[in-house]
C-alpha positions as CSV (number, residue, x, y, z in Angstrom):
1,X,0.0,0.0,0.0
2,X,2.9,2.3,0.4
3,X,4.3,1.7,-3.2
4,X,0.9,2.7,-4.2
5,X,0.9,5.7,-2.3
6,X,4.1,6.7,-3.4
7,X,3.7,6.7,-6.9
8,X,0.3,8.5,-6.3
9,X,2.1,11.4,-4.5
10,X,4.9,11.6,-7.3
11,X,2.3,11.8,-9.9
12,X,0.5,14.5,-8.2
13,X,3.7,16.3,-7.6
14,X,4.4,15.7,-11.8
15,X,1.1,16.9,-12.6
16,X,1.8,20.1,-10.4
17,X,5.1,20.9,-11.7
18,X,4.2,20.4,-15.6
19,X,1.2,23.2,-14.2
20,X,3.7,25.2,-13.1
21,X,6.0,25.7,-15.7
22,X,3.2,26.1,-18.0
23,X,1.4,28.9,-16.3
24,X,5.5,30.1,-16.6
25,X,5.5,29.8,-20.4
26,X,1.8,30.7,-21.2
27,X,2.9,34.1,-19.2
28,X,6.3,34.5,-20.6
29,X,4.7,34.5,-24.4
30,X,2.0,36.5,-22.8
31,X,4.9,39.0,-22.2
32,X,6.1,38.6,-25.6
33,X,3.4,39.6,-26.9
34,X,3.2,43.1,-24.8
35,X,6.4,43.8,-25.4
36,X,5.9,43.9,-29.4
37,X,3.0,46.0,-29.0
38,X,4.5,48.4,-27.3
39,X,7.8,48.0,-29.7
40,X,5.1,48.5,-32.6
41,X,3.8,51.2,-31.2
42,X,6.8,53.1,-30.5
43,X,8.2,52.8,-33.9
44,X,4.9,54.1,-34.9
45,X,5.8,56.8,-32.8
46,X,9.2,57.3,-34.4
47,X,7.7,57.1,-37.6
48,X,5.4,59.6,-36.9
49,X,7.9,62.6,-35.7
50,X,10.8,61.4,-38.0
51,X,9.2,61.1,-41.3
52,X,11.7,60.9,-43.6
53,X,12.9,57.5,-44.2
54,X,17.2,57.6,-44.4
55,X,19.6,59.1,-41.5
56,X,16.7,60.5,-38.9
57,X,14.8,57.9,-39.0
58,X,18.0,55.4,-38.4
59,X,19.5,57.2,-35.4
60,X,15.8,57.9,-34.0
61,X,15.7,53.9,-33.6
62,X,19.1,53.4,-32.0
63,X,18.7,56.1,-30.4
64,X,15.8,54.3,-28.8
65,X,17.6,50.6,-29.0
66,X,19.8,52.5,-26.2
67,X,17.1,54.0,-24.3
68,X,15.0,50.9,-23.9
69,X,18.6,48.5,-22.9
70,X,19.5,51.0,-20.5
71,X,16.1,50.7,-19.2
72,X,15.7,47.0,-18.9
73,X,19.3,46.7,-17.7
74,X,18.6,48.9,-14.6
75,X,14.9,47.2,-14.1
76,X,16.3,44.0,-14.5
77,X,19.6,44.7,-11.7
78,X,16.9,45.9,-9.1
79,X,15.1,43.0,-9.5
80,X,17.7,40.5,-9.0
81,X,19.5,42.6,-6.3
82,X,20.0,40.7,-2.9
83,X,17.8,42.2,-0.6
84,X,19.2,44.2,2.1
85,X,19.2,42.2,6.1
């Protein structure tokens, strides 16, 4: 009866880690998703103010490129920062 048990317990314990990493997945895409919206909408953006397709246009979207990695590099070093004791 023990065996039994066991192998019911590590199925159960399957069947909530598969759950897990799903709901992990299904969000990260979800995230995905956002983050080219908002990269579509932005360029939109660009496009918008810096018409002209050639030069302007160019260094408007590295411009940007730097902006947004400066951004997510900070974001991302607060997250992951130790917290303080």
């Amino acid at each position: 009866m023990g065996r039994i048990n066991k192998i019911k317990n590590e199925g159960e314990r399957i069947t909530s880690e598969v759950r897990d990493r799903s709901m992990t997945y299904i969000a990260g895409g979800l995230g995905i998703v956002v983050g080219l919206a908002w990269n579509e909408a932005i360029k939109s953006l660009i496009d918008y103010f810096y018409p002209a397709s050639g030069a302007n246009s160019i260094s408007a979207k590295f411009i940007y490129a730097i902006i947004i990695t400066t951004v997510v590099v900070l974001v991302t070093m607060y997250i992951v920062r130790p917290p303080k004791m």
